[in-house]
C-alpha positions in Angstrom: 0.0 0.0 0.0 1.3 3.5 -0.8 2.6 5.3 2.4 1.1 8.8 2.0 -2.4 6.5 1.6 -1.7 4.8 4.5 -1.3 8.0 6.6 -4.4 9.4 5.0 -6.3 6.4 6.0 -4.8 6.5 9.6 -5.8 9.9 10.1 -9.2 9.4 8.6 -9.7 6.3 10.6 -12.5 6.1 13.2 -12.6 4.9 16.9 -8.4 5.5 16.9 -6.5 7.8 19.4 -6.2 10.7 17.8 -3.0 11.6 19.4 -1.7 8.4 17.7 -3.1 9.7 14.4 -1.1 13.0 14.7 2.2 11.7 15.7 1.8 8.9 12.7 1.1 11.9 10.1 4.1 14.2 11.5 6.4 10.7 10.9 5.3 10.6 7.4 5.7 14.6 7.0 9.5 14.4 8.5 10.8 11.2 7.1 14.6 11.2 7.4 16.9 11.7 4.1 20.7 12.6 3.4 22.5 14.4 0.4 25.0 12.6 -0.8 27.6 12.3 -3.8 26.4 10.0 -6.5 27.8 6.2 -6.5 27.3 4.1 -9.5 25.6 1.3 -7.3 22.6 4.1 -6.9 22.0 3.3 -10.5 19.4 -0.1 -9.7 17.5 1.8 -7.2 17.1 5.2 -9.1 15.6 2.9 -12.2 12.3 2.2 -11.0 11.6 5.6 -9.4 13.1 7.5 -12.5 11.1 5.5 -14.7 8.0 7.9 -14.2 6.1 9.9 -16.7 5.0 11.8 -14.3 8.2 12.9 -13.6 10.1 12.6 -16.9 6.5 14.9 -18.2 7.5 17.5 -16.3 11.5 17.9 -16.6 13.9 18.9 -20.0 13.9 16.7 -22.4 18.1 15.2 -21.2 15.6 13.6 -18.8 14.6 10.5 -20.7 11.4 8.3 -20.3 11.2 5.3 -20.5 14.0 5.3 -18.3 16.8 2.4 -18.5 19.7 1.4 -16.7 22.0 2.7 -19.2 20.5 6.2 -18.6 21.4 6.0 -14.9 24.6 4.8 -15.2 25.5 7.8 -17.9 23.8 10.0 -15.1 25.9 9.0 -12.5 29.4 8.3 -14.2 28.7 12.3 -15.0 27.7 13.5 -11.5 31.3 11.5 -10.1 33.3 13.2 -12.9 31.5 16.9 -12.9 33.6 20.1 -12.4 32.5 20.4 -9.0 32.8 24.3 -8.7 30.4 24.4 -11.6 28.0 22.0 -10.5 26.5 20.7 -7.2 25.1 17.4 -7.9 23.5 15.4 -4.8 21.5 11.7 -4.8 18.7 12.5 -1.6 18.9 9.4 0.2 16.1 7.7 1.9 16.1 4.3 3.5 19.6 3.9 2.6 18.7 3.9 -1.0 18.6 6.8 -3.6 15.5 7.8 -4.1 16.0 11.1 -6.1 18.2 14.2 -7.2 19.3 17.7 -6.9 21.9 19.8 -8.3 22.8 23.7 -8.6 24.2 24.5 -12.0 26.6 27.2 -11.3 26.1 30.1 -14.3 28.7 32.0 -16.2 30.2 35.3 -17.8 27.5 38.2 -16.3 26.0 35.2 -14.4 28.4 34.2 -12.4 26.5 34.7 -9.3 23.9 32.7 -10.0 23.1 29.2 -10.1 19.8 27.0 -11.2 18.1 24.6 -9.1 16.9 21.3 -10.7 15.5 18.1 -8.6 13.5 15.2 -8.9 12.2 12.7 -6.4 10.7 9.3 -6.4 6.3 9.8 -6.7 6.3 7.3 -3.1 7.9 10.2 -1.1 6.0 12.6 -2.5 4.1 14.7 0.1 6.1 14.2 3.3 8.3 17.4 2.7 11.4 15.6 1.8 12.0 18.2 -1.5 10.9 21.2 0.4 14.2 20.3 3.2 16.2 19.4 0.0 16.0 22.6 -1.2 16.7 24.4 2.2 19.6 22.3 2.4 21.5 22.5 -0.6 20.6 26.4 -0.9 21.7 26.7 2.3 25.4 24.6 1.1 26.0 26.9 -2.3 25.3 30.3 -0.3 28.0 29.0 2.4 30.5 27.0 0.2 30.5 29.4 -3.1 30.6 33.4 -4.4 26.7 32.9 -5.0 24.1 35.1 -4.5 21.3 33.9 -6.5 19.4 30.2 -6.8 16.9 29.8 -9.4 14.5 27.5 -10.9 12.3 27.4 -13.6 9.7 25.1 -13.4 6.8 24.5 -16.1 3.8 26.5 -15.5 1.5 23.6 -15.2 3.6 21.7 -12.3 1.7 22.9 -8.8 3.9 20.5 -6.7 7.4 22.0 -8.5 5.9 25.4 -7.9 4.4 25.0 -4.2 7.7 23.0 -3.1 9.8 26.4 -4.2 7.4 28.3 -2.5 7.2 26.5 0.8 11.3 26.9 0.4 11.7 29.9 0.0 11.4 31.0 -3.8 9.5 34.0 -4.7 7.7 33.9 -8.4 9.3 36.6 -10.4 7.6 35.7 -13.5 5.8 34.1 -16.2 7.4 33.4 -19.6 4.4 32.6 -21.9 4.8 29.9 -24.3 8.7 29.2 -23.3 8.2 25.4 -23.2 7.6 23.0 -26.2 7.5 19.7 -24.6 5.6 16.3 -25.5 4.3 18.0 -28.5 3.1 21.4 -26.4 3.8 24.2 -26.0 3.7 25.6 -22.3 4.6 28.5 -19.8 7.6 28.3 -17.9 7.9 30.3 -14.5 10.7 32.0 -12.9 11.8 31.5 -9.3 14.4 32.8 -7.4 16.3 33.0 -3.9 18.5 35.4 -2.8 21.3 35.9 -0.4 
């Protein structure tokens, strides 16, 4: 059975102690994870999570779908090998297993400064805050650790979660870019969010 239903059910349920209830629903909401660097034995347990068109539907199209074990392997042989002053590249570990990504893309010439924010995370951990403490945390590393000033994301209009997870981070909506997206044969808004120093 799916976690977050689970919860949803326990805190629906009748005749229970609702104190009990709470503390189950405040588990779900701060389930433990860890940044890490990438490993290539991440690659089996990224497969089936990554293999989502929910989530491949709502990333670049260098996200592929269906998603194979070749395409986490070139993923991860990439992360090891990165420039690591240009990019921060983090597997979010849950259960001892990866169970997602984030990474700052450090920017260049008049951009210096800046960085962009991109993250994925398996659908079973969706809704329990894990992203939103992602964010915080990595944010939090690249305004320490680096000249930065600026994090930004730019999610697709259409994605609520992407947009509300920013939000509840942090990220303030500085615009809209009309028709900036051409993906699965659309085309689409993109939004801009930043966070600043």
């Amino acid at each position: 059975m799916n976690t977050e239903r689970a919860v949803n059910e326990n805190v629906i349920g009748c005749g229970s102690d609702p104190r009990v209830e709470l503390k189950t629903l405040k588990e779900a909401m701060n389930m433990e994870f860890v940044l890490r660097d990438w490993k290539l034995s991440d690659a089996q347990s990224i497969v089936p999570l990554a293999n989502n068109e929910k989530i491949a539907g709502n990333l670049r199209n260098t996200f592929p779908f269906p998603y194979t074990l070749d395409d986490a392997h070139l993923f991860i042989t990439k992360s090891i090998h990165q420039h690591k002053r240009k990019q921060l590249n983090k597997a979010i570990i849950i259960n001892d297993s990866a169970s997602g990504s984030i990474s700052l893309l450090m920017q260049d010439d008049v951009s210096c400064k800046s960085g962009e924010l991109g993250f994925w995370l398996g659908e079973p951990f969706w809704g329990k805050g894990i992203m939103t403490r992602a964010i915080n945390q990595i944010c939090e590393t690249a305004f320490e650790d680096s000249n930065s000033v600026r994090i930004y994301a730019r999610p697709f209009a259409e994605n609520e979660k992407a947009r509300k997870t920013l939000e509840k981070a942090g990220f303030q909506l500085e615009g809209i870019f009309k028709n900036s997206i051409y993906k699965n044969g659309r085309v689409m808004d993109s939004c801009m969010y930043a966070l600043t120093k």
